[in-house]
N, C-alpha and C positions, 0 to 999 in steps of 0.2 A: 315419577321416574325421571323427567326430565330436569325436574329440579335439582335432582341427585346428581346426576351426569355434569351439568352443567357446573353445581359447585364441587365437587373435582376437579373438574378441569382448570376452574379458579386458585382451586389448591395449590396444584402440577403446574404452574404457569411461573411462579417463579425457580424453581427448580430446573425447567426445561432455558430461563433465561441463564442462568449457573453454571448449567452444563456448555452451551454456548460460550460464554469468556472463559471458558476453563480450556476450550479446545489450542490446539498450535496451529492450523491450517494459517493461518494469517498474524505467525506469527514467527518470522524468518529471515534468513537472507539470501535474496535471490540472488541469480547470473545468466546473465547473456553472453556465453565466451564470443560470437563475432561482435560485436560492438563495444566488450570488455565493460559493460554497466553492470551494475547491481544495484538492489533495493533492498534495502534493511527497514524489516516494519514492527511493529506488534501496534496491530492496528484496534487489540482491546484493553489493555494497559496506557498507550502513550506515552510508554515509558523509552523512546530511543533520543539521546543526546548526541547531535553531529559531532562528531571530530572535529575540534580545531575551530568550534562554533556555539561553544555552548551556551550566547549571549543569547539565543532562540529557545532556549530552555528544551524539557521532555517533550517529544512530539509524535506522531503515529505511527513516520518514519521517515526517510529520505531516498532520491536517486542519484546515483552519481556514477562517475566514468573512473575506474581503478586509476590510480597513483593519480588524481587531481584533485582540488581543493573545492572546487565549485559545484553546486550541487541542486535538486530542485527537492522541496520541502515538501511532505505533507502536510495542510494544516487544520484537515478534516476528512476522516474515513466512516464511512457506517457500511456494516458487515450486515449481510443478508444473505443466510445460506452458505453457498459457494461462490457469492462473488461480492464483493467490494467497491463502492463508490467514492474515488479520492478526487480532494481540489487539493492542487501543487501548485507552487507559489517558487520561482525563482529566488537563490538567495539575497538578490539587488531587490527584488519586491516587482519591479518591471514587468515578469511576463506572469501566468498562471496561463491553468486549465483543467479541465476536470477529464478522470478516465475513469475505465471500470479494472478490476483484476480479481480475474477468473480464474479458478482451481480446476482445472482439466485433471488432476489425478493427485498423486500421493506426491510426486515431486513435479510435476509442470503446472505453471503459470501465466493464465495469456493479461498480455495490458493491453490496454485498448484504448488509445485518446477519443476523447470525445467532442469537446468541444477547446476553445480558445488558443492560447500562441500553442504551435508546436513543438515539442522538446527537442530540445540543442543540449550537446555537450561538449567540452572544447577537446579537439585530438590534432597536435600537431600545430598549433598555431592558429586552428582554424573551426570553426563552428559546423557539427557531424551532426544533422538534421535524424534522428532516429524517424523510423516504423511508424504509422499509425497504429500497428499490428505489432507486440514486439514478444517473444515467447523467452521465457526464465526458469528457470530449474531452479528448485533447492539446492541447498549447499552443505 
């Protein structure tokens, strides 16, 4: 009997991977209206090409601060569940760091730095130190 179970479950196992990159949860464009950022992902394709950058080819996705050029890169995500492990890479190459981003519901997003430099984004002439913590909506 347990031989049985077990090769089902072998069966069912790519099929359950299937349904997994088939889902959207992680695959969108967030927004932070006070910080005016957003993250555009589809972190199981790697199919997002930045704007005005596309010498970086398809990537998982990017963060950036509306109407600026500058941007922090994903350039490795692996989905597990409802949360997401990303390393971001500055477009200079200069800084990285790795966060998590978490699906609290149908449309909220928490990002969560984890380790290495802290994201900046430029407003006003001047480098806006974000959130460790920083919460995103769908869009």
């Amino acid at each position: 009997m347990n031989k049985i179970i077990t090769t089902l479950l072998l069966a069912l196992l790519p099929l359950a991977a299937t349904a997994q990159k088939d889902s959207t949860a992680f695959r969108a464009y967030l927004y932070n209206e006070e910080y005016e950022v957003f993250l555009h992902i589809d972190l199981y394709d790697e199919s997002i090409v930045v704007p005005d950058q596309e010498l970086f080819g398809a990537l998982p996705g990017y963060l950036a601060r509306k109407g600026n050029p500058l941007c922090w890169l994903i350039t490795s995500a692996e989905v597990k569940g409802n949360t997401a492990r990303l390393a971001f890479v500055n477009d200079y190459g200069s800084e990285d760091l790795t966060a998590t981003l978490t699906l609290q519901n149908d449309s909220v997003y928490i990002l969560k730095q984890e380790s290495g430099s802290p994201l900046k984004v430029p407003k006003n002439g001047k480098w806006l130190k974000l959130p460790k913590v920083l919460e995103l909506k769908r869009k």
